[in-house]
Each structure stands twice: as structure tokens, then as C-alpha cells.
C-alpha positions, 0 to 999 in steps of 0.5 A: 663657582656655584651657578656658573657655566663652564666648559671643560677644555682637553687635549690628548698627551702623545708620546712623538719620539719616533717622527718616522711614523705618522701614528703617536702612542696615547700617554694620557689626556690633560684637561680643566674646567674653565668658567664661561664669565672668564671666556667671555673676557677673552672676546673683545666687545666690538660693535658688529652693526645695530644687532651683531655679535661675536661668537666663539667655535671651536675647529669642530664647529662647537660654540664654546662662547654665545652672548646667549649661551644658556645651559641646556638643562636646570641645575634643580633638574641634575642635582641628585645626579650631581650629588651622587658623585660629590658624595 
């Protein structure tokens, strides 16, 4: 998967035994990296007019898929940082 961007998606793991509140005991986060080619498989190919697009954005208003979705900075610039970590 070299090369590819990704995304990573969470969700948070409550404990909702006690319905009487509207407060959960935090168990644990779950959470995987997902490709944006495989994302990009989701989103049926309609044709939006001469120039539209579709798009995906999440319930917070962040763009998980853009046909021009482009990575905010170059692998070259962060790979000391990622081999740091992979070591």
C-alpha cells in the first residue's frame, strides 16, 4: 500500500448497561485504516451536469472522499518521521 492515501476511521466502545443515564463508561476505541482507492469504489459515478462531482463528508463536515483529494504534504517530506516509528 505504498504510495496510497488512506484514512483512518474510529469509533468509541461504551459500556450501555445502565440505560437509566445518558452518560456510558468509555471501554475502548476500535478503529482501521482504509484506502481512499477502495472509498472511491463506494461513490457511484454519476454524471452531475458538464463539471459536477460527488463527494463524501462525514457528520462533522470533514471530506473523507474528493475526486481531487490530494495529500497535504509529500511522503519524501515525512519519511524520517515515519521511519522513526517503523523502527
Amino acid at each position: 500500500m505504498e504510495g496510497q492515501l488512506m484514512t483512518s476511521v474510529t469509533a468509541p466502545i461504551l459500556d450501555r448497561r445502565n440505560h437509566t443515564t445518558k452518560t456510558a463508561n468509555l471501554l475502548g476505541i476500535v478503529g482501521t485504516d482504509v484506502s481512499v482507492e477502495e472509498i472511491q469504489k463506494l461513490v457511484p459515478p454519476y454524471k452531475l451536469g458538464v463539471n459536477g462531482y460527488s463527494f463524501i463528508v462525514d457528520n462533522n463536515g470533514r471530506v473523507l472522499y474528493h475526486p481531487d483529494l490530494r495529500p497535504l504534504v509529500s511522503l519524501q517530506s515525512i519519511s524520517p518521521y515515519m521511519q522513526m516509528y517503523l523502527h
